[in-house]
Each structure stands twice: as structure tokens, then as C-alpha cells.
PDB file of N, CA, C and O in Angstrom:
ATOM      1  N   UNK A   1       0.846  -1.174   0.000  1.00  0.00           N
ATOM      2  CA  UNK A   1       0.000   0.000   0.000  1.00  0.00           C
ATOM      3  C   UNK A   1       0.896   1.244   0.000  1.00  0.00           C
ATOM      4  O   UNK A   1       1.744   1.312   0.890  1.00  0.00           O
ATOM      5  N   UNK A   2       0.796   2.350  -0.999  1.00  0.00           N
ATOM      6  CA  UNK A   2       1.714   3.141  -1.425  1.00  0.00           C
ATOM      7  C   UNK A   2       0.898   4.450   0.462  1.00  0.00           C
ATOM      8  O   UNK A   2      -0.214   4.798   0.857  1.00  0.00           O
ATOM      9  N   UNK A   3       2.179   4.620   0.874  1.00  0.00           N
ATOM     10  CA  UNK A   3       2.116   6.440   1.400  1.00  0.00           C
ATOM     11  C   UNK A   3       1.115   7.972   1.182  1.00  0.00           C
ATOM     12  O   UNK A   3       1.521   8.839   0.408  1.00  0.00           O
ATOM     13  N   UNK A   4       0.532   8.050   1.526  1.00  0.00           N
ATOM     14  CA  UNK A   4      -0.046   9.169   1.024  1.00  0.00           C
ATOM     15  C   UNK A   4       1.197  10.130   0.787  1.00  0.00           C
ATOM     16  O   UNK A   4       2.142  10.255   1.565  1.00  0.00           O
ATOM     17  N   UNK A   5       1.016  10.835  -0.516  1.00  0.00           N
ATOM     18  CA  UNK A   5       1.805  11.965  -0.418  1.00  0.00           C
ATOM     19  C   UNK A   5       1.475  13.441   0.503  1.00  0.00           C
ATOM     20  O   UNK A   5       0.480  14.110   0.780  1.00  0.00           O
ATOM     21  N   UNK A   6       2.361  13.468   0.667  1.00  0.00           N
ATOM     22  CA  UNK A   6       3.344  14.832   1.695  1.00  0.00           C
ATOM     23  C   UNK A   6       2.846  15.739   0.413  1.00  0.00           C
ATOM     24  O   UNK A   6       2.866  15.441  -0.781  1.00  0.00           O
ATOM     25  N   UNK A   7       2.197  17.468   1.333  1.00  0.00           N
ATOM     26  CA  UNK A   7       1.915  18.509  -0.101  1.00  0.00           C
ATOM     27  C   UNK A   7       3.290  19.154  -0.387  1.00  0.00           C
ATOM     28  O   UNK A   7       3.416  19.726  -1.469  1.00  0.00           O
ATOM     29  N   UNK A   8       4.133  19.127   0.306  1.00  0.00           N
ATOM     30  CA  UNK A   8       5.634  19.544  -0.014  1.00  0.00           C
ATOM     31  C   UNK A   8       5.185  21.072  -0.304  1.00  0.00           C
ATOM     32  O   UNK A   8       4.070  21.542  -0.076  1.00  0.00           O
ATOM     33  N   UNK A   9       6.526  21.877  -0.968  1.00  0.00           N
ATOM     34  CA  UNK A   9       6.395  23.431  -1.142  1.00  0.00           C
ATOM     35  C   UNK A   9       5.002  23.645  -2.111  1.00  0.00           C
ATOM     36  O   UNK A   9       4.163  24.430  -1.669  1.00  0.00           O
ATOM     37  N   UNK A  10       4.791  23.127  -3.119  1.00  0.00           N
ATOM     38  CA  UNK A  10       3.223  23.076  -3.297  1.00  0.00           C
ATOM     39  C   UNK A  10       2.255  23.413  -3.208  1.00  0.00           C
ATOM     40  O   UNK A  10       1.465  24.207  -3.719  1.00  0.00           O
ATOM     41  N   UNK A  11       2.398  22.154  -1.863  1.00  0.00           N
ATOM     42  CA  UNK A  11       1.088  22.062  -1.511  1.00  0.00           C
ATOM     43  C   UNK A  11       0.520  22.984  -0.747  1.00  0.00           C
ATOM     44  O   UNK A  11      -0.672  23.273  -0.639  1.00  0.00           O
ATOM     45  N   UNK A  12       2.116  23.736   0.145  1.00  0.00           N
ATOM     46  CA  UNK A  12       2.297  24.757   1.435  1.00  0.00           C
ATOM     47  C   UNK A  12       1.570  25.859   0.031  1.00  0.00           C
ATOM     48  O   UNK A  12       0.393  26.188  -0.122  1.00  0.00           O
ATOM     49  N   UNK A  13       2.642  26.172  -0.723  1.00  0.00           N
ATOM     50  CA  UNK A  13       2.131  27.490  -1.729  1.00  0.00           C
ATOM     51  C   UNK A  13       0.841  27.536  -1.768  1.00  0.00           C
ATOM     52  O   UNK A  13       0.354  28.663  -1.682  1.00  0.00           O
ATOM     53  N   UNK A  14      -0.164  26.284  -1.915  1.00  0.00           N
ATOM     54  CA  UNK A  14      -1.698  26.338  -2.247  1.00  0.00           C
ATOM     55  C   UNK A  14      -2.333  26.923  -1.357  1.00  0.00           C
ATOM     56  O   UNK A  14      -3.169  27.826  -1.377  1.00  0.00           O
ATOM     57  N   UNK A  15      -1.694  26.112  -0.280  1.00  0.00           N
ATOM     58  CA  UNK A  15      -2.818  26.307   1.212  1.00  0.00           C
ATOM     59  C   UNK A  15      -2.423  27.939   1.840  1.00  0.00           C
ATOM     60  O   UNK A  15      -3.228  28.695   2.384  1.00  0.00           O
ATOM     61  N   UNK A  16      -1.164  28.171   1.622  1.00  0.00           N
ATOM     62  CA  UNK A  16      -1.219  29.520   1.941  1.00  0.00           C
ATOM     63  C   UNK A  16      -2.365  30.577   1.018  1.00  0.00           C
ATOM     64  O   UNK A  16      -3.223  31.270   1.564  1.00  0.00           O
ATOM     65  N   UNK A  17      -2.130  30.495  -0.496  1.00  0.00           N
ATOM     66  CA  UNK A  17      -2.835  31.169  -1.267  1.00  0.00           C
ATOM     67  C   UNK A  17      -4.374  31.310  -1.031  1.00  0.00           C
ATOM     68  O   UNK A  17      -4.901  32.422  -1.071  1.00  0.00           O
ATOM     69  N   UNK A  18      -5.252  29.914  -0.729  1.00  0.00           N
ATOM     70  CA  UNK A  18      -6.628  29.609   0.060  1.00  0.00           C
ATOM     71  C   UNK A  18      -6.556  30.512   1.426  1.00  0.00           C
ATOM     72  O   UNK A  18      -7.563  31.045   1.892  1.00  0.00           O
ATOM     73  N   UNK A  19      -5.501  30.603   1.904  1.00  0.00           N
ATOM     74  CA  UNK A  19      -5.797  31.159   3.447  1.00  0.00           C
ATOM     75  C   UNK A  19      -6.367  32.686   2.940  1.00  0.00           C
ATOM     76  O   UNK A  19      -7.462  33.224   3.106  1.00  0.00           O
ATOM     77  N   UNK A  20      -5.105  33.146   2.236  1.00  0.00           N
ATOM     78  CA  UNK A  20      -4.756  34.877   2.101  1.00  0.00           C
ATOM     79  C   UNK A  20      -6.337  34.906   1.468  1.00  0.00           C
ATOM     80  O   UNK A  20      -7.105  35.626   2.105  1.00  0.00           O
ATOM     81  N   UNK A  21      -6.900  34.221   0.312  1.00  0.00           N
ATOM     82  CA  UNK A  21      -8.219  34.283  -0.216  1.00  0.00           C
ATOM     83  C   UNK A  21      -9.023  34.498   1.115  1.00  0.00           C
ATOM     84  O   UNK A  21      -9.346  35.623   1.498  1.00  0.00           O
ATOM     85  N   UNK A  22      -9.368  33.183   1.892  1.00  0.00           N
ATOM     86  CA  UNK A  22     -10.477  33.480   2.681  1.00  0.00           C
ATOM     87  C   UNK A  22     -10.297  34.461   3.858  1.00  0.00           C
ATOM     88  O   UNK A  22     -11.355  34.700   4.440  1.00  0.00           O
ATOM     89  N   UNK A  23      -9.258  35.055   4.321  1.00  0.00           N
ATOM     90  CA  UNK A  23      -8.619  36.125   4.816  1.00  0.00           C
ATOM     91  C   UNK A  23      -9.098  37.584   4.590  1.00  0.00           C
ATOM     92  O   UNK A  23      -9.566  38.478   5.295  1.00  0.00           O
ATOM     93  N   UNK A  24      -8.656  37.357   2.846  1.00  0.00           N
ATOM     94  CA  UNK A  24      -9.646  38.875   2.213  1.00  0.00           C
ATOM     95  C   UNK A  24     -10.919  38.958   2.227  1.00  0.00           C
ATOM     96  O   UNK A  24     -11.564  39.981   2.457  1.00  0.00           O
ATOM     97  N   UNK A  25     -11.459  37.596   1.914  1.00  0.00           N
ATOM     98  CA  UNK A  25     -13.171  37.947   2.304  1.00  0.00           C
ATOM     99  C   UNK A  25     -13.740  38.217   3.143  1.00  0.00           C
ATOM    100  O   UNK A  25     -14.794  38.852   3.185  1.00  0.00           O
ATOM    101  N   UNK A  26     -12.748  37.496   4.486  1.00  0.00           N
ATOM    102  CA  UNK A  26     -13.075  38.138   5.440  1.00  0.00           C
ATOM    103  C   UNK A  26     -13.471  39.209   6.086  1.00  0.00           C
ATOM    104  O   UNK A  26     -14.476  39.590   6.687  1.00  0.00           O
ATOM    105  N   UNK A  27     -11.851  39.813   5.660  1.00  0.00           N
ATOM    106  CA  UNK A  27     -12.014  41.650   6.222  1.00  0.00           C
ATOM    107  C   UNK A  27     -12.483  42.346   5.268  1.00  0.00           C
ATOM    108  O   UNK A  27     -12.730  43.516   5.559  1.00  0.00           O
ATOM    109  N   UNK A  28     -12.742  41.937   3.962  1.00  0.00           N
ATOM    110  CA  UNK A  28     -13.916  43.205   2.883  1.00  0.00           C
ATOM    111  C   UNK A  28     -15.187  42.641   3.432  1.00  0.00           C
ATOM    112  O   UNK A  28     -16.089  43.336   2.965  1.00  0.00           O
ATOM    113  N   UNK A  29     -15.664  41.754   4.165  1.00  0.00           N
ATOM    114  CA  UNK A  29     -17.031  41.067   4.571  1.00  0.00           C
ATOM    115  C   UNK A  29     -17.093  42.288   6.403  1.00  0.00           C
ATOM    116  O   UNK A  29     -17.919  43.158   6.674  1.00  0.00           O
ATOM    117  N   UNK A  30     -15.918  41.822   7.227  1.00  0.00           N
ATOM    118  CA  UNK A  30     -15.794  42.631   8.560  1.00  0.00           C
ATOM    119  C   UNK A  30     -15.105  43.719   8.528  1.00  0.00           C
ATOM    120  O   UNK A  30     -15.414  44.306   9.565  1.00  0.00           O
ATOM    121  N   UNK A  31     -14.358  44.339   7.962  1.00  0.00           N
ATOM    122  CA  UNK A  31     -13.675  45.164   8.312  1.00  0.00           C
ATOM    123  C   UNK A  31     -12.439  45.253   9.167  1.00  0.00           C
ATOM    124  O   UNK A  31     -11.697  46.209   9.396  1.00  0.00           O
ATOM    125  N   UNK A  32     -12.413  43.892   9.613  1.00  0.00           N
ATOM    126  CA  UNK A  32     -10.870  43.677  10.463  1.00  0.00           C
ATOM    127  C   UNK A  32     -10.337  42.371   9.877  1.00  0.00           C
ATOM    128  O   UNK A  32     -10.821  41.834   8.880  1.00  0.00           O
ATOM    129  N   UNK A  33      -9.123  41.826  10.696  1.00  0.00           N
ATOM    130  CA  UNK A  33      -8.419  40.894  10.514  1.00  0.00           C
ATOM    131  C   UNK A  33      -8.189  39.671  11.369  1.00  0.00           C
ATOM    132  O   UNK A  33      -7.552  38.629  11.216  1.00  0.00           O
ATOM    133  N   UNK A  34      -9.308  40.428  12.791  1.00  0.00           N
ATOM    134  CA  UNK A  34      -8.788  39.487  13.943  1.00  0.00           C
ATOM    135  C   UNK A  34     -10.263  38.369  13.549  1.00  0.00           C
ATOM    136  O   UNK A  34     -11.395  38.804  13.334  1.00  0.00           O
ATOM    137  N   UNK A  35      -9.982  37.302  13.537  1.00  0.00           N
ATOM    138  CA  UNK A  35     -10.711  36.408  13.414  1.00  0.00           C
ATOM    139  C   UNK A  35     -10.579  35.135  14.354  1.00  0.00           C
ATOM    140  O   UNK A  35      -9.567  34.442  14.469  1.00  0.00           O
ATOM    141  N   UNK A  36     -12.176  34.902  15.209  1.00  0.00           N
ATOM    142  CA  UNK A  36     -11.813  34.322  15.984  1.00  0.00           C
ATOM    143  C   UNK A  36     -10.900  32.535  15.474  1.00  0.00           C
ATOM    144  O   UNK A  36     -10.408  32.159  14.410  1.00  0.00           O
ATOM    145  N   UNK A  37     -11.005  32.036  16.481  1.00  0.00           N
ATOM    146  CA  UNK A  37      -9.826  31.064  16.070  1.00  0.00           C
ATOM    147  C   UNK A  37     -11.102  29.315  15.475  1.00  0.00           C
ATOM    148  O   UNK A  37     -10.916  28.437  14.632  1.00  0.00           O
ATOM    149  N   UNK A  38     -11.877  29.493  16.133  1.00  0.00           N
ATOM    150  CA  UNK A  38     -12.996  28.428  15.525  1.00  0.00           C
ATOM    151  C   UNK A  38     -13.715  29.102  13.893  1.00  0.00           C
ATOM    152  O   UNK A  38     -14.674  28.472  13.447  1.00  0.00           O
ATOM    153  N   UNK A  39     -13.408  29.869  13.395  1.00  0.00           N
ATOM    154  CA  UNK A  39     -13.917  30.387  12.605  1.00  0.00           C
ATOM    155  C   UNK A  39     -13.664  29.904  10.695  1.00  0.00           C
ATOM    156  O   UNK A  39     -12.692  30.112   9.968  1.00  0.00           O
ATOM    157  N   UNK A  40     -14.906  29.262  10.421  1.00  0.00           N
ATOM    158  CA  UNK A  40     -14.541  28.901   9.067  1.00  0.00           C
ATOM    159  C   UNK A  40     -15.259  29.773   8.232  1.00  0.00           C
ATOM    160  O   UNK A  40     -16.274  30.446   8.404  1.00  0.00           O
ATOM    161  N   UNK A  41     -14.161  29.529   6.877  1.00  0.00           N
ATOM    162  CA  UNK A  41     -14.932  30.530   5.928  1.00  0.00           C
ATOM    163  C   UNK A  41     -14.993  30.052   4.680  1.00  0.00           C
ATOM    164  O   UNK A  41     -14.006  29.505   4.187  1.00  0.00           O
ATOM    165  N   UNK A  42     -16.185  30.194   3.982  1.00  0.00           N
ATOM    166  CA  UNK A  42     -16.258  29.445   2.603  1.00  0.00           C
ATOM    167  C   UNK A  42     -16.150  30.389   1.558  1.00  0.00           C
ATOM    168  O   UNK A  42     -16.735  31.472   1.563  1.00  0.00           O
ATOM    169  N   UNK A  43     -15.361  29.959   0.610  1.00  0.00           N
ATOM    170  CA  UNK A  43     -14.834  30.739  -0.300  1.00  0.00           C
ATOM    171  C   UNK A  43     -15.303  30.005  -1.940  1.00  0.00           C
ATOM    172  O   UNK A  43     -15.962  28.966  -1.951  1.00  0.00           O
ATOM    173  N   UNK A  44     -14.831  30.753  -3.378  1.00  0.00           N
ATOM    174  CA  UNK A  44     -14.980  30.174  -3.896  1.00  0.00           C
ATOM    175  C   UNK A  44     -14.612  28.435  -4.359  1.00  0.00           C
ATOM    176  O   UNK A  44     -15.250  27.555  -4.937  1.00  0.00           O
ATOM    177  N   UNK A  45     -13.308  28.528  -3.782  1.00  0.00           N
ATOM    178  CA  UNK A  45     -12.460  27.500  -3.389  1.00  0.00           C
ATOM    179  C   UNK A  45     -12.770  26.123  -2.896  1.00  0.00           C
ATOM    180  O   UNK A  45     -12.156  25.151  -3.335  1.00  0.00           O
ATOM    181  N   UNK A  46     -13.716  26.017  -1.984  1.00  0.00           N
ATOM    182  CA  UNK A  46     -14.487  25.391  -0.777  1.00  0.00           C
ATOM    183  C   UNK A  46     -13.683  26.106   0.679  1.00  0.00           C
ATOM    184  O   UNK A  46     -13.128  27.194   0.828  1.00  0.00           O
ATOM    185  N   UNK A  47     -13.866  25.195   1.424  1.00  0.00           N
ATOM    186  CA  UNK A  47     -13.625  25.568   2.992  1.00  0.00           C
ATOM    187  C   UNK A  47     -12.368  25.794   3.738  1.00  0.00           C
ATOM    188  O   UNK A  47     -11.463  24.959   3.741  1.00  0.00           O
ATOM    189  N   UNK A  48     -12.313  26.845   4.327  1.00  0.00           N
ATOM    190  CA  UNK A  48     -10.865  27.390   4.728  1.00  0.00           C
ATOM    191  C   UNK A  48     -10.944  27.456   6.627  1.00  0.00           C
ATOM    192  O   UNK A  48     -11.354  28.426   7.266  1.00  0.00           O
ATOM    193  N   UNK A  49     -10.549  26.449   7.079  1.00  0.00           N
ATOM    194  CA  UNK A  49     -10.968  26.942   8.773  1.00  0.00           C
ATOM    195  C   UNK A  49      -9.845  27.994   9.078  1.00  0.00           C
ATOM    196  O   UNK A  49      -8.750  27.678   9.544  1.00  0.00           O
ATOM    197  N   UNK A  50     -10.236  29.331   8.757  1.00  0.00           N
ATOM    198  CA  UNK A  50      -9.673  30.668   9.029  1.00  0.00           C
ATOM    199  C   UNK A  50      -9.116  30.749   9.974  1.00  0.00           C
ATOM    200  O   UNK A  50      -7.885  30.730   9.957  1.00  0.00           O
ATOM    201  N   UNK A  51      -9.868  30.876  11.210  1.00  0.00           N
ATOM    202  CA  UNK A  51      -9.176  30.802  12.710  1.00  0.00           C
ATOM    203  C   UNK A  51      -7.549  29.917  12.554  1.00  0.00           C
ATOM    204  O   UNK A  51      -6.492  30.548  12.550  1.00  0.00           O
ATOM    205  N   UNK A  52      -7.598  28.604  12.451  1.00  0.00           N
ATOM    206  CA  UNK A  52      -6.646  27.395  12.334  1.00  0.00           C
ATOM    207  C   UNK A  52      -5.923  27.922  11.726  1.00  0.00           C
ATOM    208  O   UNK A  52      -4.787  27.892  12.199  1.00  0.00           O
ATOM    209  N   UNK A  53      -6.087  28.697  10.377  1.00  0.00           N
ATOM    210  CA  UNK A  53      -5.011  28.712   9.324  1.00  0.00           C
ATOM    211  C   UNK A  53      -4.088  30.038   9.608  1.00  0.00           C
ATOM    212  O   UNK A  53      -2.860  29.972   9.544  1.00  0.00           O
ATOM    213  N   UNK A  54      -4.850  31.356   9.958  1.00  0.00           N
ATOM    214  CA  UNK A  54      -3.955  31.997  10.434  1.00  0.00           C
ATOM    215  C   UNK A  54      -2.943  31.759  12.649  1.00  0.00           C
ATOM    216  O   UNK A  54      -1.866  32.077  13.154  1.00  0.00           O
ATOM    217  N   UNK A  55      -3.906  31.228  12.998  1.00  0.00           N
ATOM    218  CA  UNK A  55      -2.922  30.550  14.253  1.00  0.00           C
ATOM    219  C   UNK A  55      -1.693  29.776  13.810  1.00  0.00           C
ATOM    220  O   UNK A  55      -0.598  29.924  14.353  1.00  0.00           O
ATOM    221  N   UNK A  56      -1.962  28.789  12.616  1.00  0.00           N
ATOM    222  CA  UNK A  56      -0.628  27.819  12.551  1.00  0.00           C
ATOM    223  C   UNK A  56       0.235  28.684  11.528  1.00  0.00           C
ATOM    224  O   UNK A  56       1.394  28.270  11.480  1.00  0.00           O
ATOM    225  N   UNK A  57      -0.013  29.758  10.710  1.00  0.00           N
ATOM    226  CA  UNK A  57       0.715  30.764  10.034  1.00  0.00           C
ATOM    227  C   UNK A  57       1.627  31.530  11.210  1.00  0.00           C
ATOM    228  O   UNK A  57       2.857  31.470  11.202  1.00  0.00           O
ATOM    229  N   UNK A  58       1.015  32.113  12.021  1.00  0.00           N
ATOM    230  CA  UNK A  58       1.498  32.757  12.778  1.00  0.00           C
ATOM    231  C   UNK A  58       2.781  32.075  14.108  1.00  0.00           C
ATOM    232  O   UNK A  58       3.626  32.526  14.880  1.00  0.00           O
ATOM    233  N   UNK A  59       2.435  31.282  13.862  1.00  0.00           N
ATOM    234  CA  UNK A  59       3.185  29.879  14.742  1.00  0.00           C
ATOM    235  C   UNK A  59       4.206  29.979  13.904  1.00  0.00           C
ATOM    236  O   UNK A  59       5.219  30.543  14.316  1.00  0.00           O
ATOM    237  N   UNK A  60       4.169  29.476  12.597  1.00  0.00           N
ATOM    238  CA  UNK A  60       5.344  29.112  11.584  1.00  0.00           C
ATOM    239  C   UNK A  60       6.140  30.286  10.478  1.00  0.00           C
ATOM    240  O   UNK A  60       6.787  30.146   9.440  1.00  0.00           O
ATOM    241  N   UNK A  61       5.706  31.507  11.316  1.00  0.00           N
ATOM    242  CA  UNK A  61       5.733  33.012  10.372  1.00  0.00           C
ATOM    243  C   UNK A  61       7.413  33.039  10.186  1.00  0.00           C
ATOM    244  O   UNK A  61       7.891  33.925   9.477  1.00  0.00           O
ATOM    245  N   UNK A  62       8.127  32.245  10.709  1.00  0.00           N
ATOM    246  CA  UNK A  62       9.732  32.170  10.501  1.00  0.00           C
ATOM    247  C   UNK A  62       9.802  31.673   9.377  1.00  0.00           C
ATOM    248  O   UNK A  62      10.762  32.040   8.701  1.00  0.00           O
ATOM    249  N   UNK A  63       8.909  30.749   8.809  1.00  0.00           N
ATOM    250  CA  UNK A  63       9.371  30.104   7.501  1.00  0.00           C
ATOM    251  C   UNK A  63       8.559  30.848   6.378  1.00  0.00           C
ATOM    252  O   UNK A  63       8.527  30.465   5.209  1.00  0.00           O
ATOM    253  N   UNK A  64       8.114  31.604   6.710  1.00  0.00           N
ATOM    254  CA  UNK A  64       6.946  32.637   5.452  1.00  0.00           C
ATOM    255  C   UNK A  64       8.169  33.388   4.879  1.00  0.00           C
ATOM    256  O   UNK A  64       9.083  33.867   5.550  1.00  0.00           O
ATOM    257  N   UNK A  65       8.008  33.424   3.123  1.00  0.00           N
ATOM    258  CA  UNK A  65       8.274  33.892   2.353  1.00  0.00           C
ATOM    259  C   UNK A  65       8.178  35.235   2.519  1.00  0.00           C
ATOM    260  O   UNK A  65       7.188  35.703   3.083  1.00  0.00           O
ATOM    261  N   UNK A  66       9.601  36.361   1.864  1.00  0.00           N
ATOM    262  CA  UNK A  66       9.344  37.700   1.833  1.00  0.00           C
ATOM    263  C   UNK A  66       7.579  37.799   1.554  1.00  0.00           C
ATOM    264  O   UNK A  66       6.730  37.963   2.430  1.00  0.00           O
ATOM    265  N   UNK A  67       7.361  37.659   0.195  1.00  0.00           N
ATOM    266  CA  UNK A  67       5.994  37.897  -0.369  1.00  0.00           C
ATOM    267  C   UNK A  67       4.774  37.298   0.155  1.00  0.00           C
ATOM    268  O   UNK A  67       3.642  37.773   0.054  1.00  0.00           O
ATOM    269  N   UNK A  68       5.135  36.128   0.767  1.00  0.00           N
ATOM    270  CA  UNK A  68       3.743  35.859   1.927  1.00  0.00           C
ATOM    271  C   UNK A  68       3.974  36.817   3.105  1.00  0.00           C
ATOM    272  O   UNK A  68       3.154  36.574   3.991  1.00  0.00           O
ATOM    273  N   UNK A  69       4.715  37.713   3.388  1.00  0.00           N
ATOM    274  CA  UNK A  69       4.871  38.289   4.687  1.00  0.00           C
ATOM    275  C   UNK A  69       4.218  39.852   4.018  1.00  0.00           C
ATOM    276  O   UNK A  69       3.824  40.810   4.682  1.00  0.00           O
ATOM    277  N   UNK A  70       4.254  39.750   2.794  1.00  0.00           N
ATOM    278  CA  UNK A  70       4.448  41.188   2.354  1.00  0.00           C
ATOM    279  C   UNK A  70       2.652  41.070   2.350  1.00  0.00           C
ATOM    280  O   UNK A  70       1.882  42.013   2.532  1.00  0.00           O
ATOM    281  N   UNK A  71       2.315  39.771   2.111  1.00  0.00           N
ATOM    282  CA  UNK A  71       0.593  39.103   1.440  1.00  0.00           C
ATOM    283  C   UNK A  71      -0.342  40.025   3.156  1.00  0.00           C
ATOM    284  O   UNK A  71      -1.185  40.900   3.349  1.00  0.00           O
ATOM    285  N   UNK A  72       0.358  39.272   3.828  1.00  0.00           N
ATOM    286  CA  UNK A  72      -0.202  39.364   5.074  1.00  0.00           C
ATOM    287  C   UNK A  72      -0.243  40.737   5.891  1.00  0.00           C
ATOM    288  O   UNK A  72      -1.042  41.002   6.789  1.00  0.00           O
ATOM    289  N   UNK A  73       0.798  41.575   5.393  1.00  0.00           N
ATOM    290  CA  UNK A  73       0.662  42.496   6.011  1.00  0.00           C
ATOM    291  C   UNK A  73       0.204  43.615   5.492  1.00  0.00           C
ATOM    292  O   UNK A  73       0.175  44.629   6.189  1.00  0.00           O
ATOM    293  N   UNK A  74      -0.298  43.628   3.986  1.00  0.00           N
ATOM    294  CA  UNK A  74      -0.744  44.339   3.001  1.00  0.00           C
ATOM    295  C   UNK A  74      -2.670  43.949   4.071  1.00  0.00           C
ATOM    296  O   UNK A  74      -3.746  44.520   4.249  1.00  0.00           O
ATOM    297  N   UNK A  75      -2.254  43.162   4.305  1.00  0.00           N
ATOM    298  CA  UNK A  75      -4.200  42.635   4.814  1.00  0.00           C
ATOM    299  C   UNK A  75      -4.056  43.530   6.230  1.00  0.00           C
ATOM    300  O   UNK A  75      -5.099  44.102   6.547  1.00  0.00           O
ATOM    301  N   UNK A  76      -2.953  43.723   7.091  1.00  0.00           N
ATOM    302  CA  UNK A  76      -3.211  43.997   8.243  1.00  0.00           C
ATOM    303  C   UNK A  76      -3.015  43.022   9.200  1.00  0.00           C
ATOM    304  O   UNK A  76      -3.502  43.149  10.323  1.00  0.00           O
ATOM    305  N   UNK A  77      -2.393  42.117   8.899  1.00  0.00           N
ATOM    306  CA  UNK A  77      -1.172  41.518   9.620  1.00  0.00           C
ATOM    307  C   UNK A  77       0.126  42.233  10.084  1.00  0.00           C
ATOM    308  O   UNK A  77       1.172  42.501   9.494  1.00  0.00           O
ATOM    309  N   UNK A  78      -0.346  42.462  11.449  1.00  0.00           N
ATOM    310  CA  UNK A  78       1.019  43.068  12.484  1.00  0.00           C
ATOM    311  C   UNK A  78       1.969  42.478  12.543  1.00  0.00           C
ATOM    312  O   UNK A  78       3.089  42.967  12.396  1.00  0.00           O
ATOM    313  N   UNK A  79       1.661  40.994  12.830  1.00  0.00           N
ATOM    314  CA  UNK A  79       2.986  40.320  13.513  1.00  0.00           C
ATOM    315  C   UNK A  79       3.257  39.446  12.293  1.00  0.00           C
ATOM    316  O   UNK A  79       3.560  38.306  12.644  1.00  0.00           O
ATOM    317  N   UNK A  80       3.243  39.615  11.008  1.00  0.00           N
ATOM    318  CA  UNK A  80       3.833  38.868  10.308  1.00  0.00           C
ATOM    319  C   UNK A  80       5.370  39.920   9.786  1.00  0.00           C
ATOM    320  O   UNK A  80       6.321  39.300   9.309  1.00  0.00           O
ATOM    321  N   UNK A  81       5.458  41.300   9.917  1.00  0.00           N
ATOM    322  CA  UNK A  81       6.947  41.618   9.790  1.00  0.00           C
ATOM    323  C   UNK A  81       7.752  41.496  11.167  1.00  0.00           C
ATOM    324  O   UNK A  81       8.903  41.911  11.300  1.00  0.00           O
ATOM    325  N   UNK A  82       7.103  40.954  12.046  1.00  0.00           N
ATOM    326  CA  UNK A  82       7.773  40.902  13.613  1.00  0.00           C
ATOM    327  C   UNK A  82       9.062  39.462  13.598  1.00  0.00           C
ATOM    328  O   UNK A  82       9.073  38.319  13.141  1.00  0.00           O
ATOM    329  N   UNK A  83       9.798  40.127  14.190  1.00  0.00           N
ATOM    330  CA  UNK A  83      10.329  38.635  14.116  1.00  0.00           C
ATOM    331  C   UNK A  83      10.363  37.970  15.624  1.00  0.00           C
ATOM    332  O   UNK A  83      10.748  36.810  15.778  1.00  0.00           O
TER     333      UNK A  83
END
């Protein structure tokens, strides 16, 4: 029985891109950025659990790309130029 594959840089690139999406709908939908942490959001995409995705971003913001840092803070992300 073969391994499921690992999304590797990819798969990370995708799931970041889905986040920053349901992120923006967010705050053109609220007007902010703070979103609670149980919070899902459906996009054109399908389903993004928002809350989850920016907590484990923010956890792993050492390994974010200049341009995902630049993504995030263009939205109003504080602590993504923080180190």
C-alpha cells in the first residue's frame, strides 16, 4: 500500500494562497483581521478553517516567504513583519 503523499512546497504554496483568499473575504465582509480562532470561511475554493489557518501561520511566520509576509501584512497583519 503506497504512502499518502506529503503537499511539499506546493502544496504549502496552495494552502497559503486559500488562506490569504479566505482572509480577504473576510475583512472586505468585517472590516478587520482578527478572526476568531474556531472560525470557518467558505470561499470560492471550498472551505478554509480561518481561525486554524492563520494561528498555525502565525506559529510558523519564521518560515513565510518575503511575499507571503508582504501578502499578510498588506491585509493587516502586524505580527507577520515581527520577528
Amino acid at each position: 500500500m503506497p504512502l499518502p503523499r506529503r503537499p511539499g512546497r506546493e502544496g504549502d504554496r496552495r494552502a497559503f494562497e486559500r488562506g490569504i483568499t479566505a482572509l480577504t473575504q473576510y475583512a472586505a465582509r468585517e472590516g478587520r483581521v482578527v478572526v476568531p480562532r474556531t472560525h470557518i470561511e467558505e470561499t470560492p475554493h471550498g472551505t478554509v478553517r480561518l481561525g486554524t489557518w492563520i494561528s498555525n501561520t502565525r506559529s510558523g511566520r519564521e518560515k513565510l516567504t518575503d511575499q507571503q509576509r508582504e501578502q499578510l501584512t498588506a491585509l493587516g497583519i502586524d505580527w507577520a513583519t515581527a520577528t
